[in-house]
N, C-alpha and C positions, 0 to 999 in steps of 0.2 A: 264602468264609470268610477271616478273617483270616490271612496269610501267618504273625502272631507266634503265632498259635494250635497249641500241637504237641502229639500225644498218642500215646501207643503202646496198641496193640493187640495181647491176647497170648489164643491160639486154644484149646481144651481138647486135649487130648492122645489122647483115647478120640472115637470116630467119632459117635457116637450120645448127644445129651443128656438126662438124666436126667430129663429131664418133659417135658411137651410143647412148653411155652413154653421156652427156653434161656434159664436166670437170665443175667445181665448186670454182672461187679462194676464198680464205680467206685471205684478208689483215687485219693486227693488226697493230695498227698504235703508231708510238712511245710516248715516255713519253711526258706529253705537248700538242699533235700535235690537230691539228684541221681540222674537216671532210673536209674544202676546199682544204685541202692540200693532205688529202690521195685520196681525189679525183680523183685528177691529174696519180694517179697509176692506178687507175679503169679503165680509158680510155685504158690503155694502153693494157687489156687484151679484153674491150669491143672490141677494133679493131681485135682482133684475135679471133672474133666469143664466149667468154667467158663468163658465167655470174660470176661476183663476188658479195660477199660480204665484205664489210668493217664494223670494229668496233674498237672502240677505249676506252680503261676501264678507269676508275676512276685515278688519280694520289696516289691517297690514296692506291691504291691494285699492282702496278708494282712495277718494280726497274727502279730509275732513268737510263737513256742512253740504259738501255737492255730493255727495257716495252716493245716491240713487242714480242722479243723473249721469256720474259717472260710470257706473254698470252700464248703464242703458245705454251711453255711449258704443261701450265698445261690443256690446251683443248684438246692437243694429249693423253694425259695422259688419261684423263675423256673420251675420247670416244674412245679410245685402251680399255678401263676396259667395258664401257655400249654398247659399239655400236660396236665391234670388227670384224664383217663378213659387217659392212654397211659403215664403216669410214674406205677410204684407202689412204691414203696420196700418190701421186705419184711422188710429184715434193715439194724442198723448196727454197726456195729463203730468204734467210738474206740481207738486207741492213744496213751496219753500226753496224753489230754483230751477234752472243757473243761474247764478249769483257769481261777482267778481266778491271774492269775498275782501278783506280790509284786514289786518292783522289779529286786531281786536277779539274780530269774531270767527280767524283762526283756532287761537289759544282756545277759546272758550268752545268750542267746537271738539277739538282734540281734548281739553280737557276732559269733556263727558264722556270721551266715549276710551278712556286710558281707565286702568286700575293700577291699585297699588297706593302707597301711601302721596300725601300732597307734592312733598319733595320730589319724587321718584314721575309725579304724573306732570308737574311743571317742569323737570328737565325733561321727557318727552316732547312736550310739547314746544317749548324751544328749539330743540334741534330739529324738530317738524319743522317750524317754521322761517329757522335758518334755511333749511334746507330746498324750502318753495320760492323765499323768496332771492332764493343764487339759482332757482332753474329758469323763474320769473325775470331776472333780469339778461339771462343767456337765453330765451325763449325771444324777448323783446330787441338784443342783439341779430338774431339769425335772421328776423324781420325784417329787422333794418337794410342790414347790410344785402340780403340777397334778392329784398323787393314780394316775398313770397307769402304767402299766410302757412301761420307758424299752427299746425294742426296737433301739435302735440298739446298745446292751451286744451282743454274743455273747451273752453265758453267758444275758440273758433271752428272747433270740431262739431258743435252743435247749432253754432248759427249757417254753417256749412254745409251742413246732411242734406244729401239731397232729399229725401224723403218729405213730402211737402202737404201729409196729413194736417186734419183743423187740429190747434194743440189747445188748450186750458193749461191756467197759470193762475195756482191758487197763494197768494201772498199776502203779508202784514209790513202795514207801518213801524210796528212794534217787532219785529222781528230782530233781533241784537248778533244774532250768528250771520246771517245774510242779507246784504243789502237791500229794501226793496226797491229804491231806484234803479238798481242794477239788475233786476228781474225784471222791471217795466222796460229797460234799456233792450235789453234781449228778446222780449215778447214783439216789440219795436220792430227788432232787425230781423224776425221771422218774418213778420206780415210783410217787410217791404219784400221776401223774397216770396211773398205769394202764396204765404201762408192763411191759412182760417183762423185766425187769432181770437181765443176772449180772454178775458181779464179779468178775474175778480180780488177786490184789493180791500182786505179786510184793515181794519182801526188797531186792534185791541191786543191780537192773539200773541204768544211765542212763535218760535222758530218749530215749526213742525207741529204746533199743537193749533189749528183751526178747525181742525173736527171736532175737538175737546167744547172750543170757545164756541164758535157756532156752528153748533151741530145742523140745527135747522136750517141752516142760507146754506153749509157750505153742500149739505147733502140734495138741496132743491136745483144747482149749481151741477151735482156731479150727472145727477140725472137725468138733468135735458142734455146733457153733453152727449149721454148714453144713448139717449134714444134718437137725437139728430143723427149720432153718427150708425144706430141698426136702420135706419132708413136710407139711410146712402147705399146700405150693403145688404138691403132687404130682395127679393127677387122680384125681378123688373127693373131696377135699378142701375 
């Protein structure tokens, strides 16, 4: 395996796991972000007897403000094609997206997650999003012209998966990197394809920080998620 490939592994707390098969999380952690902070989400499933793993890719290989969603994209993809009777998604959980994001909350997205001085991190971030928004408009060409859905998009890559698990979609009105009308938008276009849709749509929080803001709702939120979906896949079921 790749030497650049790093991932942490965190174990459940209680001896014995709750079904017979032992669920498995996969957190991806967003664009920017730093293993002490996705950390902070691992506990939350170590206490529900879970093993997770966490990883977080290169800034160079994501989309700014959707880089979770992005990974997750394209590892559902690669092991629905290599691994399709041994990888089964049962459950997903979005924090802070997919989002169509707006220019705005491009910059400001790529701005956090660049180094370097201010100068050096705003012309990054410029030609980031020069550069989305000339694939953005040859993306919405290819559409056009040959009638097709254009899968290279995220947002139609993911409203498109066939994978038709209940998903969670944890979001703010206050969010300034991604929209939340356009995470309601997308929660929207799952359920009409027959998805298990819920919604929790918080007031207050930043983009990514609703465990911070409410810890208590968003954690009572994550937990019935958990244990509705170890009952789907408990035996006898």
């Amino acid at each position: 395996m790749d030497d650049d490939f790093e991932y942490y592994i965190t174990f459940p707390v209680i001896a014995e796991p709750v079904v017979n098969k032992e669920p498995v999380i996969i957190l991806f952690g967003w664009a920017g972000c730093v293993d002490r902070y996705l950390a902070k989400y691992s506990e939350i499933y170590q206490k529900k007897g879970c093993t997770s793993i966490r990883y977080i890719t290169s800034p160079n290989v994501v989309s700014p403000s959707n880089g979770g969603a992005t990974v997750y994209r394209y590892v559902s993809e690669m092991m629905r094609k290599k691994h399709p009777n041994d990888f089964k998604i049962k459950g997903c959980i979005f924090d802070s997206c997919p989002a169509k994001v707006r220019p705005s909350g491009f910059l400001r997205a790529t701005l956090a997650m660049t180094d370097g001085s201010l100068i050096k991190r705003y012309m990054i971030a410029f030609v980031a999003l020069i550069r989305a928004m000339i694939l953005g408009v040859y993306s919405a060409m290819l559409s056009f012209f040959t009638g097709k859905i254009n899968y290279y998009l995220l947002w139609n890559a993911l409203v498109e998966e066939p994978n038709i698990c209940p998903q969670l979609f944890l979001f703010s009105k206050a969010d300034n990197v991604c929209c939340w009308d356009t995470i309601q938008e997308f929660a929207d276009c799952r359920e009409k394809k027959g998805v298990d849709v819920k919604v929790v749509l918080f007031e207050e929080s930043d983009h990514v920080k609703h465990l911070v803001t409410y810890r208590e709702e968003y954690l009572n939120h994550v937990y019935s998620f958990i244990d509705e979906n170890m009952d789907r896949i408990a035996p006898g079921n």
